[in-house]
C-alpha positions as CSV (number, residue, x, y, z in Angstrom):
1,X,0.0,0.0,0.0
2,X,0.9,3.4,-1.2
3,X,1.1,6.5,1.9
4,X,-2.4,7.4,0.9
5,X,-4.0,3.9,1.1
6,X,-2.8,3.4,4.5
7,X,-3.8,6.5,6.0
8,X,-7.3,6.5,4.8
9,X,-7.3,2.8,6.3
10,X,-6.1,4.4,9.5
11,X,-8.4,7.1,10.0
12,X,-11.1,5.3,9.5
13,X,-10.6,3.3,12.9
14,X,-11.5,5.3,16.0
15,X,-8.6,5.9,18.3
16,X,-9.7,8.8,20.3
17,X,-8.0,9.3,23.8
18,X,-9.9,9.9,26.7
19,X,-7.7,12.3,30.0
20,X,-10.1,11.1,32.6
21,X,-9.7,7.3,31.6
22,X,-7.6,5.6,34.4
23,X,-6.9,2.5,32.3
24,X,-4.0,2.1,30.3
25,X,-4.2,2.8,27.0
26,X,-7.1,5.1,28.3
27,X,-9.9,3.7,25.4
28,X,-9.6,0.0,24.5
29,X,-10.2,0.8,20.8
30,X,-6.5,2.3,20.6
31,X,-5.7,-1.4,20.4
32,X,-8.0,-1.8,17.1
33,X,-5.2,0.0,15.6
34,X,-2.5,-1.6,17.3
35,X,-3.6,-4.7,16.0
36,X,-3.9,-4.1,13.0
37,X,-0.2,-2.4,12.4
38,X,0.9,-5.7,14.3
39,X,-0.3,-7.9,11.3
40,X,0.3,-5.5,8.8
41,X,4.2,-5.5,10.2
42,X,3.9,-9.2,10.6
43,X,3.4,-9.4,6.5
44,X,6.1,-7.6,6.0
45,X,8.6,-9.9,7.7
46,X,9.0,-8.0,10.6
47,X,9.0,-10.6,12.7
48,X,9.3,-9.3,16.1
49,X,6.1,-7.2,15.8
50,X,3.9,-7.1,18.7
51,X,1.7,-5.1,21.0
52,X,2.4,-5.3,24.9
53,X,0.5,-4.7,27.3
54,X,0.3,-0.8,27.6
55,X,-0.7,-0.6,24.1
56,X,2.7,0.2,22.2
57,X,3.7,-1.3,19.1
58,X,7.0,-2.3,18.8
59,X,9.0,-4.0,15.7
60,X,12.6,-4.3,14.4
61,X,14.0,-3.9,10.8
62,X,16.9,-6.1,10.8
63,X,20.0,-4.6,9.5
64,X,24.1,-4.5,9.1
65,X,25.2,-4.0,12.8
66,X,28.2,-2.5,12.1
67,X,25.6,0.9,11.4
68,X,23.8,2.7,14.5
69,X,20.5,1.6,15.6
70,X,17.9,4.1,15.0
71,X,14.3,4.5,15.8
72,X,11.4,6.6,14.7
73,X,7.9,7.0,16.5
74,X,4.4,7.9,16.1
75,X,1.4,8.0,17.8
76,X,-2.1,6.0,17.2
77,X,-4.4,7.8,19.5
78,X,-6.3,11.1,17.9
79,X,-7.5,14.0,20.2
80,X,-10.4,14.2,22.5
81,X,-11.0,17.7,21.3
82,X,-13.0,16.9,18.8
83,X,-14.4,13.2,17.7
84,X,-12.5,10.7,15.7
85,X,-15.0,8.7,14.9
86,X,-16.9,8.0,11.5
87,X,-14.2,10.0,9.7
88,X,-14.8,11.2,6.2
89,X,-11.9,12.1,4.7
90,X,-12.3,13.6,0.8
91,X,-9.4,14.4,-1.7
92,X,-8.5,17.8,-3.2
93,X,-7.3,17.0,-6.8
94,X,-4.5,20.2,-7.4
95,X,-5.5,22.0,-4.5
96,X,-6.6,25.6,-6.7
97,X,-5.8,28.3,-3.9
98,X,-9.7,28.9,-3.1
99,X,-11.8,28.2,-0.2
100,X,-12.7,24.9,0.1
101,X,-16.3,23.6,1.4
102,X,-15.7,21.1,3.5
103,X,-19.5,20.7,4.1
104,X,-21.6,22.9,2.4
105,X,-25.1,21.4,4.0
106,X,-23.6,23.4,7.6
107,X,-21.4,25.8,5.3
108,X,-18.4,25.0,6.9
109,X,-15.5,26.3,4.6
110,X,-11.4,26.4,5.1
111,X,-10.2,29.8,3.8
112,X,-6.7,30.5,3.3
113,X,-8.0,33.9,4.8
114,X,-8.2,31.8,7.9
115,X,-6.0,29.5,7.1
116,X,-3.0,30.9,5.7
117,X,-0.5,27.5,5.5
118,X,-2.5,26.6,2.3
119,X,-1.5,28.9,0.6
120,X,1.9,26.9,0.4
121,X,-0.5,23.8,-1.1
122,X,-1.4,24.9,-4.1
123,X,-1.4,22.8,-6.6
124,X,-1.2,19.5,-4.3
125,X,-3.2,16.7,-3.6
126,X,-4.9,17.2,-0.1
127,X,-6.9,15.4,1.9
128,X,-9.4,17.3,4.0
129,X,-12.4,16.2,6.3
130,X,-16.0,16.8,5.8
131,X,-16.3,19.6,8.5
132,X,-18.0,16.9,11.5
133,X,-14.6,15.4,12.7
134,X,-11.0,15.5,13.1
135,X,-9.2,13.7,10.1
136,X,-6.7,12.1,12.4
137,X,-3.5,13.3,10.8
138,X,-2.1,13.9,14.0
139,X,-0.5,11.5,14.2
140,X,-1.8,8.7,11.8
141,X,0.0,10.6,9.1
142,X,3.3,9.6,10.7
143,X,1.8,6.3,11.3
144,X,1.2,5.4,7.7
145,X,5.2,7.1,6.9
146,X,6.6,4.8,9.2
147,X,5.1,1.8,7.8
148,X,5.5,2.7,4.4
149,X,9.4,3.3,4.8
150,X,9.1,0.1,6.9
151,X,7.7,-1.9,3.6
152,X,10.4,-0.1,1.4
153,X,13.5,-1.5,3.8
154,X,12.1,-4.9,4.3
155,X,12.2,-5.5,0.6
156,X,16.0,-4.5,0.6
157,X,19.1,-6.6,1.6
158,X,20.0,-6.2,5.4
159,X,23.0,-5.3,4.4
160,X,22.1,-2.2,2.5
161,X,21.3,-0.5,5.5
162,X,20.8,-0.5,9.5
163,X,18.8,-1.7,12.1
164,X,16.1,0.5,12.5
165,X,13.4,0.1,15.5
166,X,9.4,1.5,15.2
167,X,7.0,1.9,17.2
168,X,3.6,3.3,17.6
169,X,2.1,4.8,21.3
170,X,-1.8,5.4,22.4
171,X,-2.5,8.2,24.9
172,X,0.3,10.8,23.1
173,X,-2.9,13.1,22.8
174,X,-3.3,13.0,26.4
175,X,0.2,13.3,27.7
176,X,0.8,9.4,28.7
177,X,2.3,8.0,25.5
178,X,5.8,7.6,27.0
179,X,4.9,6.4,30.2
180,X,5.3,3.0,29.7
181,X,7.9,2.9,26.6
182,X,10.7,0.0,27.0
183,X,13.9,2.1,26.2
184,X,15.8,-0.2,26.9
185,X,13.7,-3.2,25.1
186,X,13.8,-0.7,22.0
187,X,17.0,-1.0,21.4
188,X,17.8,2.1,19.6
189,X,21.0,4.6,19.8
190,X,18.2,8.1,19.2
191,X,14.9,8.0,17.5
192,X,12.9,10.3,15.6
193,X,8.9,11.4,16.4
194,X,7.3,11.5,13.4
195,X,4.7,14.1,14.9
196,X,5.1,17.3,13.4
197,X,3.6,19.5,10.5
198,X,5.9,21.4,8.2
199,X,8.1,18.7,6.1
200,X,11.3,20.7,6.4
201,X,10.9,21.1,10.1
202,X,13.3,19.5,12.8
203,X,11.8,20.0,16.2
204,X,14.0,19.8,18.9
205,X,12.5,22.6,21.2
206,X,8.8,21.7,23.0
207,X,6.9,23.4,26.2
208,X,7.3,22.2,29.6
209,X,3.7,21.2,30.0
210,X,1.7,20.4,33.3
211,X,-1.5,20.0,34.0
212,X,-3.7,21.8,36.7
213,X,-6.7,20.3,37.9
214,X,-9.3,22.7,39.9
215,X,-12.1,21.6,42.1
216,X,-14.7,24.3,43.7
217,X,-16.2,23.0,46.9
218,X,-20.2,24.7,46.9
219,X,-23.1,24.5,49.2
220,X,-26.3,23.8,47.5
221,X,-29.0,25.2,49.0
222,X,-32.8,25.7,48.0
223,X,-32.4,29.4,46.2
224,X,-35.8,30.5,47.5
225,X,-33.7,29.8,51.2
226,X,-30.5,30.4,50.0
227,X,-29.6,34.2,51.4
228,X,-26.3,34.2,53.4
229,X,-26.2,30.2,52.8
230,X,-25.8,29.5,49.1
231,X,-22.0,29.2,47.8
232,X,-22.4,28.7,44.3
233,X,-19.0,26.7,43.4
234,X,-19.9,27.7,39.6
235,X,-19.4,31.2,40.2
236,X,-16.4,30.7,42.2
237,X,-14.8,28.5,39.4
238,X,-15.4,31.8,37.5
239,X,-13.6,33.6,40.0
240,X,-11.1,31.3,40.2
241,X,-10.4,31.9,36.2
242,X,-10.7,35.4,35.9
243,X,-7.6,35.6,38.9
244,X,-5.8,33.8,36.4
245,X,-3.9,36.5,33.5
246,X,-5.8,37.3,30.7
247,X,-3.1,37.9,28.3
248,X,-1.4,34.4,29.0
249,X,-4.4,32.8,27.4
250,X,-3.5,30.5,23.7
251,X,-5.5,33.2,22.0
252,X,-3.0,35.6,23.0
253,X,0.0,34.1,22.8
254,X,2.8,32.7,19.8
255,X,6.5,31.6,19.5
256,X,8.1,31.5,22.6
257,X,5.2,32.8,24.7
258,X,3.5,30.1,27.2
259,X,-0.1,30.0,28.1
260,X,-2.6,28.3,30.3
261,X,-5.6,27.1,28.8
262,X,-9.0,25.4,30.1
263,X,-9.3,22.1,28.7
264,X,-13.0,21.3,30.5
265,X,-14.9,22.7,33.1
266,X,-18.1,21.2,34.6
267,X,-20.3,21.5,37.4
268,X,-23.8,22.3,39.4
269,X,-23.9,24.9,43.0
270,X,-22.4,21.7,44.8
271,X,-19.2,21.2,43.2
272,X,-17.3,22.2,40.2
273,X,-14.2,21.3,38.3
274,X,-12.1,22.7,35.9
275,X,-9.1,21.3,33.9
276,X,-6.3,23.4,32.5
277,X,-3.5,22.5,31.1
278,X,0.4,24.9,31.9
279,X,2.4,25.4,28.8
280,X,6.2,27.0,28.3
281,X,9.3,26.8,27.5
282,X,11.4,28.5,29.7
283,X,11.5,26.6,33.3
284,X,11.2,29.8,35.5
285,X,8.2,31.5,33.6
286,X,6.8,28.0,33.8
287,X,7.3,27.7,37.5
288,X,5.6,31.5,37.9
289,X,2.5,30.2,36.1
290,X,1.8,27.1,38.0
291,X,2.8,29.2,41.2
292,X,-0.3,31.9,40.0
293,X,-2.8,29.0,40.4
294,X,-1.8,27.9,43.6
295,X,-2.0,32.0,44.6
296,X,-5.6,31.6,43.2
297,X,-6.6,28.9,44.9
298,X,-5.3,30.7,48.3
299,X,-6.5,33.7,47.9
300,X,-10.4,32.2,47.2
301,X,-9.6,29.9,50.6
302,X,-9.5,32.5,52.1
303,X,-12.5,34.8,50.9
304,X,-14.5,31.4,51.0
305,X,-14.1,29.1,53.6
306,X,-10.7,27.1,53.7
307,X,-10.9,24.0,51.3
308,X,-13.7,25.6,48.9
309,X,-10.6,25.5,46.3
310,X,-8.6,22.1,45.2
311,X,-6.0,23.0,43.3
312,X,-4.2,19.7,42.4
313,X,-0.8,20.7,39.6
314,X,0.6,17.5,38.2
315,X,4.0,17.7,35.6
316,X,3.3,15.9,31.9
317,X,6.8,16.9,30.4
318,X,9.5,18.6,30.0
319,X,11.5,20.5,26.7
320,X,13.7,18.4,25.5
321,X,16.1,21.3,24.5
322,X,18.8,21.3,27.4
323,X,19.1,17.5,26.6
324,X,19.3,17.6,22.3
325,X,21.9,20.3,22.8
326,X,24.2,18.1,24.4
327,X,25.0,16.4,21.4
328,X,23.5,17.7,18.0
329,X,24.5,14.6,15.8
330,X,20.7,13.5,16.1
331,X,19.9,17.1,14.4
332,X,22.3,17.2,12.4
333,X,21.8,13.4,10.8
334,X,17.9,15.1,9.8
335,X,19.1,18.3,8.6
336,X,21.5,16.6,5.9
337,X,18.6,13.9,4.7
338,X,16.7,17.3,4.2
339,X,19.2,19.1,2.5
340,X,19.9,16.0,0.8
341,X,16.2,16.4,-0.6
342,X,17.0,19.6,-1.9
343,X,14.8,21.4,1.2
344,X,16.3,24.2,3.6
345,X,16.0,22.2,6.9
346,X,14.2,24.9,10.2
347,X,14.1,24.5,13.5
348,X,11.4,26.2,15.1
349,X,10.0,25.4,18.6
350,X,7.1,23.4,19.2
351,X,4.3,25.0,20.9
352,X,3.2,21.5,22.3
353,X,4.5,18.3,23.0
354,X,5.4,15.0,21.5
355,X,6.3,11.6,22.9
356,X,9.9,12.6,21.8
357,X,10.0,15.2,25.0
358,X,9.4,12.0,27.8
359,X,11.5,9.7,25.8
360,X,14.6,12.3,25.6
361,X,14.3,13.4,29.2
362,X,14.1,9.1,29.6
363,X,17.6,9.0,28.1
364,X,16.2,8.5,24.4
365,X,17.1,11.2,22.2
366,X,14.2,11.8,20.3
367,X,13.6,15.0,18.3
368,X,10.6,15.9,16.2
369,X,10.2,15.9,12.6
370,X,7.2,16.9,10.0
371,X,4.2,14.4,8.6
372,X,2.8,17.0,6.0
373,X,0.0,17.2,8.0
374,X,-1.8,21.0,8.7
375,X,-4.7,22.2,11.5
376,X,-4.3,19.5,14.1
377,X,-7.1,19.3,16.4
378,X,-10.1,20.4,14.6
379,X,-12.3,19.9,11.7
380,X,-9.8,22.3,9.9
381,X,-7.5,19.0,9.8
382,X,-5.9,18.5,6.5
383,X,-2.5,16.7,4.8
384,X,-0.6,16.9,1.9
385,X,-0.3,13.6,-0.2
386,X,3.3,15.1,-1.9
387,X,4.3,16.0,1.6
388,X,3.4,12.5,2.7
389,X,5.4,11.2,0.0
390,X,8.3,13.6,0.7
391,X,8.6,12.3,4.0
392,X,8.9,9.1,3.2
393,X,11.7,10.1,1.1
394,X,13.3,11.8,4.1
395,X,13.0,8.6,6.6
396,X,14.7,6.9,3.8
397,X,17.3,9.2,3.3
398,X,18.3,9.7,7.4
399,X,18.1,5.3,7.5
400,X,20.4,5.6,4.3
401,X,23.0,8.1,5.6
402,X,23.5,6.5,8.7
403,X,23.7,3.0,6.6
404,X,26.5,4.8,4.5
405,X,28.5,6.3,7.5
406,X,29.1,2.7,9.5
């Protein structure tokens, strides 16, 4: 199977996450997809192939071991923020520069107004959603790279190039994908997280991320009887969020900037409970956010009577950069493939997170590269099919470099 094929086989199986799942992976249909990469691996020869019990994927590409082991990664679970399911993905023949009506029954168009990366498409094959769903490019557009550059090696000689591990992680979307990797079972020298967006992009820059949860303690009380008794924790949540800086919300913010951001909130008079998650990539800044909550949550406890306010902070990662820069051969090795492509290889900072973070802090260094893929998170989803294409090229190339430098 071509890029394409595989990824439309991909997104149509539902692999959303779910944040307040305690199980592990956190939805049991992550493993519909697991199972099925297993197989397909399996067919290939890869005869290691399996799924353990976390959920991951893991396989080996033999190769010549006189050449480094590599790795690359991606991600099988989609986002919560928007459904996964019943995906119905559409191609863009020679993408003409125009607004495109992704569903004109609720007129919901993607304008290049709006949506200014497509103006960089034009003339490409896209793939694009009908308006209702995410299309799941994040990260099953890595997914189907991986696999495809896995097909290409296994039908060379061992010889003609090095080992080179894959594997596939649920619960990236909701900051657990790395929790339960096997380093040390994966065998690999560095890795790559085949996770990003723009095709010439190396990432090797992310936020450090936490997440805050809030919980308002209220008092219901009939509010025909409620004078002097009622503490409504609704509009104390509000409270709670308006103490919190206006100008640090993602609306406001690009680059280098950090934010907070409120994931979920729900709740009746009784209790109420709001999820946020803490983005940025300098460490002190970082530290002063997470510290404004906890000054929130005092300064409401003691307005209201101590305890109304549960403010619970809990690290999900941390950027990757202090521990890249220590030796930028795993840079470097991208940046030639992409040169090598005839591309000018950027680095710009991610204003998220990958797997890649947790595994380089873990002692893997794993920096991030493109999939082609645009509009992550929403029904404004789209990918490239060239850029697809072009990345499998690049995987290729880094595998065939390495191969050629043992």
């Amino acid at each position: 199977m071509n890029v394409t094929e595989r990824f439309l086989k991909y997104v149509s199986i539902d692999t959303e996450s779910d944040p307040n799942s305690e199980t592990t992976p956190s939805t049991a249909k992550q493993l519909n997809l697991a199972n099925v990469l297993v197989e397909e691996m399996k067919a290939l020869g890869i005869e290691d192939a399996h799924v353990d019990r976390y959920g991951v994927v893991y396989g080996t590409i033999p190769g010549d071991a006189k050449a480094e082991t590599i790795g690359f990664v991606a991600h099988m679970d989609t986002s919560p923020d928007l459904t996964g399911a019943n995906v119905n993905p559409r191609i863009i023949k020679n993408y003409d520069g125009k607004p495109i009506v992704l569903n004109e029954a609720k007129q919901i168009i993607m304008d290049p107004k709006d949506f200014p990366s497509l103006h960089e498409n034009v003339g490409e094959d896209l793939i694009v959603t009908d308006g209702t769903t995410l299309l799941g490019g994040d990260d099953k557009a890595g997914v189907a790279e991986i696999m495809v550059m896995a097909e290409a090696l296994m039908s060379q000689p061992r010889s003609a190039h090095g080992t080179v591990k894959i594997a596939f992680t649920p619960d990236e979307e909701v900051g657990r994908g790395a929790d339960n990797f096997d380093i040390k079972g994966f065998g690999a020298e560095y890795a790559y997280t085949v996770d990003g967006g723009d095709i010439r992009d190396v990432n090797y820059e992310n936020f450090n991320a936490a997440a805050a949860v809030v919980k308002i303690h209220g008092l219901s009380i009939h509010p025909g009887a409620a004078k002097n008794k009622m503490l409504n924790s609704q509009l104390i949540a509000m409270e709670f969020n308006a103490l919190l800086p206006v100008h640090e919300d993602p609306a406001c913010t690009e680059g280098y900037e950090g934010f907070h951001h409120l994931t979920n909130i729900h709740g009746v008079c009784e209790e109420t409970t709001l999820q946020y998650i803490i983005r940025n990539h300098n460490e002190e800044i970082f530290e002063r956010q997470k510290q404004q909550f906890m000054n929130a949550a005092a300064y409401l406890n003691k307005k209201y009577p101590e305890g109304t306010v549960e403010c619970t902070i809990t690290h999900s990662y941390t950027n990757m950069r202090s521990y890249i820069e220590k030796d930028m051969r795993v840079i470097d090795t991208v940046k030639q493939a992409i040169q090598d492509l005839g591309m000018t290889p950027i680095s710009t900072p991610i204003r998220g997170g990958t797997d890649g973070a947790r595994l380089t802090y873990d002692g893997l260094p794993c920096p991030n590269i493109g999939t082609g893929g645009y509009n992550c998170h929403g029904k404004f989803e789209y990918v490239s099919i060239p850029r697809m294409e072009k990345i499998v090229e690049l995987l290729l190339r880094i595998v065939e470099n390495i191969s050629t430098h043992a």
